[in-house]
C-alpha positions in Angstrom: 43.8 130.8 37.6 42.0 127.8 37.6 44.2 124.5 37.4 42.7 121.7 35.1 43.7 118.0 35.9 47.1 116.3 35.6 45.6 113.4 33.3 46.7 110.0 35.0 48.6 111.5 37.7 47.8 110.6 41.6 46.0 113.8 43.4 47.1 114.3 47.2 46.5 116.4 49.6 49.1 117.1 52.9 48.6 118.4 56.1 51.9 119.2 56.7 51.9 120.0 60.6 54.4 120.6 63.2 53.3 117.3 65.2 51.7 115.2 62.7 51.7 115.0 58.5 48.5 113.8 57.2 48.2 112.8 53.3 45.0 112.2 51.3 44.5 110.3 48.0 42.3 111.3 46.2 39.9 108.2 45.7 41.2 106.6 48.9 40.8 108.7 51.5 43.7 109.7 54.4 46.1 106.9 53.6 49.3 108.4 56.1 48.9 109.6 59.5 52.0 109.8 61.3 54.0 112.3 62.9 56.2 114.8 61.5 59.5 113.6 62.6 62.7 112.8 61.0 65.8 110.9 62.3 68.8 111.9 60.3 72.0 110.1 61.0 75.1 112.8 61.5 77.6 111.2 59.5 76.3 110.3 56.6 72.8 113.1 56.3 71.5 109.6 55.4 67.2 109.7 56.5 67.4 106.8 59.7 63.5 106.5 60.1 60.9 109.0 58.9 57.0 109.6 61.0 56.1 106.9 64.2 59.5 104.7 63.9 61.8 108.3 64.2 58.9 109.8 66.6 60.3 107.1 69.2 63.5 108.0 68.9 63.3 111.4 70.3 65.3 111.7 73.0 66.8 108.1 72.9 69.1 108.0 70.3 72.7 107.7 70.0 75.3 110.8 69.3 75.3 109.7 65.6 71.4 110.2 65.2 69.5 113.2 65.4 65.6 112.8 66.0 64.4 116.4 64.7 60.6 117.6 63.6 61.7 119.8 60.9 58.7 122.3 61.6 57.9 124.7 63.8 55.0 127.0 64.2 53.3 125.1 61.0 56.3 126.5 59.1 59.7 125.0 57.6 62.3 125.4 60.3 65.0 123.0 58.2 64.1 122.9 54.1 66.5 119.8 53.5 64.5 117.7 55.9 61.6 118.8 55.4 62.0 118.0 51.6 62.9 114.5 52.9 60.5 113.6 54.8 57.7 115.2 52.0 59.4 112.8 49.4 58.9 109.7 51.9 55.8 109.7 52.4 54.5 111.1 49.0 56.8 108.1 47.6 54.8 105.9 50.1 51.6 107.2 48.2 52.7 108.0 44.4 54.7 104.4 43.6 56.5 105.3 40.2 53.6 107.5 38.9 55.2 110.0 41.8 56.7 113.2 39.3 52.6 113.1 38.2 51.4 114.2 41.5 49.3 117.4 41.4 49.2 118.2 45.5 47.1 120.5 47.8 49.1 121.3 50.4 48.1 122.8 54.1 49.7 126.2 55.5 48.6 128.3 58.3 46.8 131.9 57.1 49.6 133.9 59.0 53.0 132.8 57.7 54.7 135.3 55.0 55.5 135.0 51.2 59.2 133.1 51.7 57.3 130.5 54.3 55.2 130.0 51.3 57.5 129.5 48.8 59.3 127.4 50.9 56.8 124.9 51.5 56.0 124.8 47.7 59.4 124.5 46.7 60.1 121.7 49.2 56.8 119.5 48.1 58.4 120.2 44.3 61.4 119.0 45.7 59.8 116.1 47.0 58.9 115.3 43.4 55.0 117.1 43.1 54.4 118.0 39.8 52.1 120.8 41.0 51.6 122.6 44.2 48.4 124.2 45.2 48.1 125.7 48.4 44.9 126.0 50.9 44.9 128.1 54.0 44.3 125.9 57.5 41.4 127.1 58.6 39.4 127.3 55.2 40.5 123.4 55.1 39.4 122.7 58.5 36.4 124.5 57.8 35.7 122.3 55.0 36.6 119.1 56.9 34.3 119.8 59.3 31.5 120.4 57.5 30.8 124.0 57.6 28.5 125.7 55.0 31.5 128.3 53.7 29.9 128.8 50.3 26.7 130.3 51.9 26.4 134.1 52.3 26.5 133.6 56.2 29.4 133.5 58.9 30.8 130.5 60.3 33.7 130.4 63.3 36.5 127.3 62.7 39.1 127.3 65.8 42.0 125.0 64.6 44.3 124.2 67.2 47.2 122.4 66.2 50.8 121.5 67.2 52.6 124.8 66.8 50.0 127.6 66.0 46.0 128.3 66.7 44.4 129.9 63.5 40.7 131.0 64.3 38.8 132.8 61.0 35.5 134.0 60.6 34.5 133.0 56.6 31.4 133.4 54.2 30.8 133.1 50.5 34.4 130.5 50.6 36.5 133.5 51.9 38.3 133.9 54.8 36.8 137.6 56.3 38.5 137.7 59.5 40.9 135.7 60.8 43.7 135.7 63.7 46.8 133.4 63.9 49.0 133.0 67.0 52.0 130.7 67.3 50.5 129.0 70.4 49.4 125.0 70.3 50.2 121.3 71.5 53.5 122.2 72.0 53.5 125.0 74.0 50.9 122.9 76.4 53.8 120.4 76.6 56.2 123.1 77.0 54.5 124.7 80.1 53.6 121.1 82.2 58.2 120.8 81.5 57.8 123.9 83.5 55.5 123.7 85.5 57.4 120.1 86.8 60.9 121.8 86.8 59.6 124.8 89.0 57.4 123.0 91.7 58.5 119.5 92.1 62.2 120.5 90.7 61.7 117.4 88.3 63.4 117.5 84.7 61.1 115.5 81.8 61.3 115.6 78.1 58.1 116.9 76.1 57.6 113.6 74.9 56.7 113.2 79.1 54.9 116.1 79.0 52.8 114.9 76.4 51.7 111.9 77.8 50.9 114.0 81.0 48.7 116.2 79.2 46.8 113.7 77.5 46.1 111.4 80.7 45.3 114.5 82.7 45.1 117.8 81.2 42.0 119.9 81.0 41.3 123.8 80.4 37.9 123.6 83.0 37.5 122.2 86.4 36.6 118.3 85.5 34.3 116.8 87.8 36.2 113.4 87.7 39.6 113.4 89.5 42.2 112.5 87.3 46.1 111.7 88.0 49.4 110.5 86.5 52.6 109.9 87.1 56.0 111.2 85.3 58.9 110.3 85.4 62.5 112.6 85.5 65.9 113.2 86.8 65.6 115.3 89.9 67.0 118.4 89.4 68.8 118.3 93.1 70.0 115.0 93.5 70.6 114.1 89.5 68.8 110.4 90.4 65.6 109.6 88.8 62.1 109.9 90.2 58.9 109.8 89.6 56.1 112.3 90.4 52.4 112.6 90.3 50.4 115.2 88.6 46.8 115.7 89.0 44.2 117.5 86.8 44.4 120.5 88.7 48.3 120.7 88.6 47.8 120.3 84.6 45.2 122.7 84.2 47.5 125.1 86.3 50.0 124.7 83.8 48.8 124.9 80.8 46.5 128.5 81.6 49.0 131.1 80.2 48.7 129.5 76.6 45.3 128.4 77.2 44.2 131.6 77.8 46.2 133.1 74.9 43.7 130.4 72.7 40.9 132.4 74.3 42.2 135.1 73.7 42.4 135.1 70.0 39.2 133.9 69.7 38.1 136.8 71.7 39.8 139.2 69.6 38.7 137.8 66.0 34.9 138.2 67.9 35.7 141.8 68.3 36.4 142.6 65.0 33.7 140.4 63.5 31.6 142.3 61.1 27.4 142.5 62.9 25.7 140.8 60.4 28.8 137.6 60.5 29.0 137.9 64.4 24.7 137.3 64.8 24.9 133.9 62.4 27.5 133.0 64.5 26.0 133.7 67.7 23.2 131.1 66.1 25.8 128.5 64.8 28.5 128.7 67.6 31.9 128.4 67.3 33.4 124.8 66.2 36.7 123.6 67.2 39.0 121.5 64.9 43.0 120.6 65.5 44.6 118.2 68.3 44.2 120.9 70.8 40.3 120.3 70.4 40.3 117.0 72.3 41.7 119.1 75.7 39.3 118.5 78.0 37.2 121.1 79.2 38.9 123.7 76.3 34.4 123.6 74.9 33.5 124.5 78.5 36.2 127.7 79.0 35.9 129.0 75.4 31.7 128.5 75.8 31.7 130.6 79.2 34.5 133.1 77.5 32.3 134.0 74.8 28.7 133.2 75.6 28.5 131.1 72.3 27.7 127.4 71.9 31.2 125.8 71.1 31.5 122.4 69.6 34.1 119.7 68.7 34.2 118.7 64.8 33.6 115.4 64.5 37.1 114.2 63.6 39.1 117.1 64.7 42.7 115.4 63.9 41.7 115.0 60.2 39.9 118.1 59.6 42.1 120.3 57.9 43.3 117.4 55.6 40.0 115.7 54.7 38.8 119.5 53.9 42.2 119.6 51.4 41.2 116.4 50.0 37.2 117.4 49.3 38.9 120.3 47.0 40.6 117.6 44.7 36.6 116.1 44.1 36.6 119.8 42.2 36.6 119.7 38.4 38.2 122.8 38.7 40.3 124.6 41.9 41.6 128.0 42.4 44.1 128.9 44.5 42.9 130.3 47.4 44.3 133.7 47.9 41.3 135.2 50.2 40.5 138.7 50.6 40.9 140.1 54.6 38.6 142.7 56.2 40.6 142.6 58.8 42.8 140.2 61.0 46.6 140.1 62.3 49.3 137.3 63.1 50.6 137.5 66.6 53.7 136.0 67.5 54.3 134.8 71.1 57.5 133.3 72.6 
């Protein structure tokens, strides 16, 4: 059912991510970027810091403070916090006009009818007057500029912090689609291994991250790249540092790397003909943090045989696509209709 306008309400949109929470205002543009972290302080449930401020507390704070991201996989892993963290930076946006807030909120295509309702009745709970919820990848899609209205197929890849969603979509429907519960976070997870097993070095994903991002690549680069980590050796309990190269990285990170490919290879496969030859003329276009690994274009372009590219502002994709459906004068719900397509979980 179409929803008409809350009059003099603020209009947002979230991208409510497992690494990083996004919010558009409609008028304005993305007015918060920060990440999707929460410190909570034990003995009183009181909120300590909220986005970049808690984000360096993780890892470094005392017993009495807990540095949490209260999602995982794109979906609520602790409702109180969540909520929280929703109403501060929603307050940060709405001022006192805040229980007028008609938002468009972000969810990954796989998660179930209670992840659903949980999202909407934490953003209510974060003081939205009305919740309207958009699918990832039809966002992304939108962000990055895709023709999704037109009666032909076009390929979104949006990898972000704790799931991949790849779709196939035509006439603003999503036709085939595939989400796996593989992103930033399992990268940084496998270079934690990857240290612990060969160099018997213990590092914290925060670390990991930075490793990734200096270094990390899905294709042989034809620069050599290094860094070094720091840890506690696992043998001796002193610390040390280490250096990991490009290579090292890339060895890391295949297993999910290859379970990206993967999904994209399977949605390909079940691609209706007449969808799969405009995208074999369009290409596949990659949105999501995960689109700025290096070399990720290169592997999923020899995978497939398809010209892949990178959206032009693949971190903001998903929400500046949310935010282009409050321009609407009138927006529906998306509930799209599925050929075909499956979630996969992974652990």
């Amino acid at each position: 059912m179409p929803l008409r306008r809350i009059s003099g309400g603020r209009e947002l949109a979230i991208d409510l991510g497992t690494a990083n929470t996004l919010v558009f205002l409609r008028g304005s543009g993305i007015v918060v970027f920060e990440p999707s972290v929460v410190a909570i302080d034990e003995r009183t449930n009181a909120v300590h810091a909220v986005g970049e401020e808690a984000r360096r507390m993780i890892g470094r704070t005392p017993a009495t403070i807990r540095a949490i991201r209260p999602l995982r996989h794109g979906v609520i892993a602790d409702f109180e916090v969540t909520a929280q963290m929703l109403r501060y930076f929603i307050r940060r946006v709405g001022g006192g006009r805040l229980s007028f807030s008609r938002v468009v909120l972000c969810v990954p295509s796989g998660i179930t009818k209670v992840e659903r309702e949980a999202v909407e009745e934490a953003t209510m709970a974060a003081g939205a007057r009305t919740v309207v919820l958009i699918e990832e990848p039809l966002a992304a899609a939108i962000g990055a500029g895709l023709p999704i209205a037109e009666p032909q197929g076009s390929m979104i890849v949006d990898i972000g912090g704790g799931t991949t969603e790849v779709a196939v979509l035509s006439l603003g429907e999503v036709v085939v689609w595939q989400s796996i519960r593989v992103g930033g976070y399992e990268l940084d997870e496998a270079i934690v291994r990857h240290l612990d097993t060969v160099e018997r070095l213990l590092v914290g994903p925060e670390t990991a991250e930075a490793a990734k991002i200096a270094c990390g690549s899905a294709w042989e680069l034809p620069e050599h790249l290094e860094t070094q980590v720091a840890g506690r050796d696992r043998l001796t309990g002193l610390l040390r540092r280490a250096t990991i190269t490009a290579d090292d990285a890339r060895t890391a990170i295949a297993q999910p790397v290859s379970a990206i490919v993967d999904a994209v290879m399977q949605t390909l496969e079940t691609t209706p003909p007449e969808l799969a030859a405009d995208i074999s003329t369009r290409g596949i276009v990659l949105a999501g943090g995960g689109a700025l690994l290096r070399g990720l274009d290169r592997r999923l372009a020899a995978e497939t045989h398809l010209a892949v590219h990178i959206a032009d502002a693949p971190l903001e994709a998903v929400v500046t696509g949310a935010g282009a459906t409050l321009e609407e004068t009138a927006f529906t719900h998306p509930a799209p209709r599925r050929r075909s397509g499956r979630r996969r979980r992974r652990h």
